[in-house]
VMD Tcl script that draws the C-alpha trace (Angstrom):
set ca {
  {-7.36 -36.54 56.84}
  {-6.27 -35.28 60.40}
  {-8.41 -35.20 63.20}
  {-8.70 -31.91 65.02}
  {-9.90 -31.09 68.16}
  {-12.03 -27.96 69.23}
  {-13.65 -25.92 72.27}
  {-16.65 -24.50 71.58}
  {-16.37 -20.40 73.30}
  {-19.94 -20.13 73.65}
  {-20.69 -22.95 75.68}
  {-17.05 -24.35 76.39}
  {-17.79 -27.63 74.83}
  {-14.61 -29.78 73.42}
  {-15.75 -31.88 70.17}
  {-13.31 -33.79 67.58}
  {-13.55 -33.44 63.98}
  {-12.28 -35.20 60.91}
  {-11.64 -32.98 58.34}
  {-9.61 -31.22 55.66}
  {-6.76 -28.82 56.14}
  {-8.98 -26.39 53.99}
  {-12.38 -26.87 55.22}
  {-14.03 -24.55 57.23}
  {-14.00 -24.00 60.73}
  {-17.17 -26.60 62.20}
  {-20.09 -25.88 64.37}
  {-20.63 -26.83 67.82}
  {-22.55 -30.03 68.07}
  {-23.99 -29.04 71.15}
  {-25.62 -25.49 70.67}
  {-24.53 -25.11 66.74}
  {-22.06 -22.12 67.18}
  {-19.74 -21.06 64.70}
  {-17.32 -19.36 67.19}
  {-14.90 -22.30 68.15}
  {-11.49 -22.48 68.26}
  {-8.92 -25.32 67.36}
  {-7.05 -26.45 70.22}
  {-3.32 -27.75 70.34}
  {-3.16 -31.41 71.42}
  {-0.74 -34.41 70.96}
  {-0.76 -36.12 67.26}
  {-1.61 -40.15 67.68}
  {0.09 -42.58 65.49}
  {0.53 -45.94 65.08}
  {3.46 -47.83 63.16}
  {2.19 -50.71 61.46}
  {3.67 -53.87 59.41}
  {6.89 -55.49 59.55}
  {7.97 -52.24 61.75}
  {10.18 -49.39 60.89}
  {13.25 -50.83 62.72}
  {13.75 -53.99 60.90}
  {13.83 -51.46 57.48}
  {17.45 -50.34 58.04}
  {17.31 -48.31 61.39}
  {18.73 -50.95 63.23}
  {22.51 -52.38 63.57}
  {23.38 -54.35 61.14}
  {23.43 -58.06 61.87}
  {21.18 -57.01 65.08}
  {18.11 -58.17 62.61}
  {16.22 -61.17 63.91}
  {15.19 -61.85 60.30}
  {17.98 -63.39 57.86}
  {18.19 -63.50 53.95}
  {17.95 -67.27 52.54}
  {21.43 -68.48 51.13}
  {21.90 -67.92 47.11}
  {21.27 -70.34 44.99}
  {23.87 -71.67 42.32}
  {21.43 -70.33 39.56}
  {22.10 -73.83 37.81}
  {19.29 -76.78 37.40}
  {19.83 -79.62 39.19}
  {19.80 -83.03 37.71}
}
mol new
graphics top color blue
foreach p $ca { graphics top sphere $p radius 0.5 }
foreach p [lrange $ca 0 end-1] q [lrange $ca 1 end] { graphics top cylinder $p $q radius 0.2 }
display resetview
């Protein structure tokens, strides 16, 4: 769910809120008004794991990870 951020235009108070594209518009937390407006601000994301560069965006042979050598597929005796 995205996190949106609001002013309140009663008494000009600026809340975030977690909450579903189609939910309703929130109240102010500080005087309980419905009149608020969503406000435009920068979307915050992390990249997490193994990272999104070592998946193919990178050169190739640039990777500091490298595959293990085949094996001959036969048992050993």
């Amino acid at each position: 769910m995205p996190l949106y951020e609001y002013v309140c235009e009663s008494c000009s108070s600026r809340f975030e809120k977690l909450m579903r594209m189609s939910d309703p518009k929130p109240e102010c937390p500080e005087c309980g008004a419905t009149e608020v407006k969503k406000q435009v601000s920068a979307a915050a994301f992390s990249l997490k794991g193994g990272g999104w560069y070592k998946d193919g965006y990178s050169k190739p042979g640039s990777s500091s990870t490298t595959t293990p050598p085949k094996s001959s597929g036969g048992s050993e005796s």
